[in-house]
C-alpha positions in Angstrom: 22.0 -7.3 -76.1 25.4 -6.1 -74.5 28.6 -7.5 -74.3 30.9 -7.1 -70.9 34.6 -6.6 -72.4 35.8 -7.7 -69.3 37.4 -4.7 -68.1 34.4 -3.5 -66.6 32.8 -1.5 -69.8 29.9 -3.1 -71.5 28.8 -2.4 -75.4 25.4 -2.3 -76.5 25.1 -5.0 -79.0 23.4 -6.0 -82.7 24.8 -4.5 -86.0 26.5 -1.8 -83.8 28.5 -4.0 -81.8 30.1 -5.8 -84.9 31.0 -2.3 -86.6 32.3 -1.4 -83.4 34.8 -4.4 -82.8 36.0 -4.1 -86.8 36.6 -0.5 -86.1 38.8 -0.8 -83.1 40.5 -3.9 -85.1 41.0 -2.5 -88.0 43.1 0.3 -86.7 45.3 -1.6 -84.3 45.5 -5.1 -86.1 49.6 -5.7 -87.2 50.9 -7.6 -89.8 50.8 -11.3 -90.1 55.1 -11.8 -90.1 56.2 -9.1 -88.4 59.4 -7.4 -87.5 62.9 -9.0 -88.4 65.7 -11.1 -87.8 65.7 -14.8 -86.4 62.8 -16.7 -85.3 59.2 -15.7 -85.9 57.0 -12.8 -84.7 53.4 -11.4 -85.3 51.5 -8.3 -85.1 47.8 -10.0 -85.4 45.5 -9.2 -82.6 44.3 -12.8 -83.1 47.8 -14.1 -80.9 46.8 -12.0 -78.1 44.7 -13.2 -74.5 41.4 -12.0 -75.1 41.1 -10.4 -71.7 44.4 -8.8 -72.5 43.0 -8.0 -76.4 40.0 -6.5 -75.3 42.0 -4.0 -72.7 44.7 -3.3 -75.8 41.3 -2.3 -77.9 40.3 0.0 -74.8 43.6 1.9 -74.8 43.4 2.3 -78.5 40.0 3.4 -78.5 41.2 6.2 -76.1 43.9 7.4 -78.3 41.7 7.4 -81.1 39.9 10.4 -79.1 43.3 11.9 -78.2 43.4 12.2 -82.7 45.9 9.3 -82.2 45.9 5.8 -84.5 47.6 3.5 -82.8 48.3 0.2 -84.6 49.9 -3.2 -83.9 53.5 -3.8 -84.2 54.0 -7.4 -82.6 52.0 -9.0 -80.4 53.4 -13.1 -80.1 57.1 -13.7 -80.7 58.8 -17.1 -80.6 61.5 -17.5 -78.3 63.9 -17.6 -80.6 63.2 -13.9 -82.1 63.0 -13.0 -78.4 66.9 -14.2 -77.4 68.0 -12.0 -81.0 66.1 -9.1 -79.9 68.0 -9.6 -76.3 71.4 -9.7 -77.9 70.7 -6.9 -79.7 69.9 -4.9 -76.6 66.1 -4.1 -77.6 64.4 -5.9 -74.7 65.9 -6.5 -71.5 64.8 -10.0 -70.7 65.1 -13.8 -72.0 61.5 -14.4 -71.6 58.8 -11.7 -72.0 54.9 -11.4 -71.8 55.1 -11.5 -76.1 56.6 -15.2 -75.6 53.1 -16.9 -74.2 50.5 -18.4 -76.3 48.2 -16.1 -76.3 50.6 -13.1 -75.7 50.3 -11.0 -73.0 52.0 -8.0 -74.6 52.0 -5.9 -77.5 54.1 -3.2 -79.1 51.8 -0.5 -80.5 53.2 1.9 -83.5 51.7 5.2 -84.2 50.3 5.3 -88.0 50.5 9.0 -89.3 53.8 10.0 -87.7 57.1 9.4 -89.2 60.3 7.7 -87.5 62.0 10.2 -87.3 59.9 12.7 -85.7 60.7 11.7 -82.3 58.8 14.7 -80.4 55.7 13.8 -81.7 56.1 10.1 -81.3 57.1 11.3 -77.6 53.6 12.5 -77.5 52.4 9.5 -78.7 53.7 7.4 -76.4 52.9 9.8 -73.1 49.3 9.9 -74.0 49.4 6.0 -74.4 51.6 5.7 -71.4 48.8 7.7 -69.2 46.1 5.5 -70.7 47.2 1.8 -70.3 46.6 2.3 -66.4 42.5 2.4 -66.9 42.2 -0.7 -68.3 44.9 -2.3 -66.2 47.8 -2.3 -68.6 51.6 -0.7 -68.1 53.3 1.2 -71.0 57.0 0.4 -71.7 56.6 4.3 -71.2 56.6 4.2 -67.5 59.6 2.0 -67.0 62.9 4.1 -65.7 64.4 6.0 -68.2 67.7 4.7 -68.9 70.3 7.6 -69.6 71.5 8.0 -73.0 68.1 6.6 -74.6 66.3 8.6 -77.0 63.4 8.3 -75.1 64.8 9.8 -71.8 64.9 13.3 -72.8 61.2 12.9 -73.2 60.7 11.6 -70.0 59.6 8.0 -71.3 61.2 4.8 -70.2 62.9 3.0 -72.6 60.5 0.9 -74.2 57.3 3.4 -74.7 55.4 1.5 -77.7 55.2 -1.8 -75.0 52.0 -2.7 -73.2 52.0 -5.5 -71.0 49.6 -6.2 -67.6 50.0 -3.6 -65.0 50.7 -6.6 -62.6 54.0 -7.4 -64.7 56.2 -6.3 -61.9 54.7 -9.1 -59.5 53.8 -11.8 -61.6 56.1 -13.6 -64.1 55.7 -15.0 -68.3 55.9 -18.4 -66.4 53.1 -17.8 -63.8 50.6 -16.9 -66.3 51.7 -20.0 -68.1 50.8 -22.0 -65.3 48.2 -20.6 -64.9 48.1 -17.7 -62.1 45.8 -14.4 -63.8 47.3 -11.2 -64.5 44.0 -9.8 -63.3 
């Protein structure tokens, strides 16, 4: 027994399969409430597409051979946290790919580094930058670096922790909504 992931990788299946998918989980699965401020956000994998889940999984698995644990920030956030985080000047946009139900994005952490060590988050969020293209995902990471931001020096756009579909430049929150595939 096997199970296609949908990303064109297939797992053998039985008792394997389940320790498997709680493995991958377990590492990258956020908190219930997430974040702050107004409105409501999440971290739970459970809020994400599944197609779009199972290729978040993928990416983490490769970090996790880079020595990397990746984890969940947010994943779905109301539109109301959304419009705060705008005004704030953390996202760029009224309506993102964390606004669907299920999500289409999620902002990964990395467990094991501090805040404050930004060089080593930098290299963090390269090796998950170069990874999100396998499995047909696009890292915040790869955006244009906006001068000024502490990610710029490292060479990271401006929003490195941020996975979303690698079709995000050509298809919209409100496509997917109606119904048009990322993939």
């Amino acid at each position: 027994m096997s199970r296609n992931l949908g990303i064109g990788l297939a797992v053998a299946g039985g008792a394997g399969l389940a320790w498997y998918e709680g493995w991958l989980s377990t590492i990258i699965d956020g908190p219930e409430t997430a974040g702050s401020g107004p409105g409501t956000a999440t971290g739970r994998l459970s809020a994400l597409d599944p197609q779009f889940r199972a290729r978040a999984e993928m990416v983490a698995a490769a970090m996790l051979l880079k020595g990397y644990r990746p984890r969940a920030l947010e994943t779905y956030r109301d539109p109301t946290r959304q419009a705060y985080y705008q005004s704030q000047g953390w996202s760029h946009t009224s309506q993102s790919f964390h606004n669907i139900k299920p999500a289409y994005a999620i902002d990964v952490v990395a467990d094991g580094i501090t805040s404050s060590d930004f060089a080593a988050l930098a290299e963090f969020y390269k090796a998950l930058r170069d990874a999100a293209p396998t499995f047909g995902l696009r890292s915040g990471g790869s955006y244009t670096p906006i001068t000024g931001n502490t990610w710029a020096q490292f060479g990271l756009g401006w929003d490195p922790g941020h996975l979303e579909p690698a079709s995000a430049d050509h298809i919209s929150p409100a496509q997917i909504i109606a119904g048009v595939s990322p993939w």
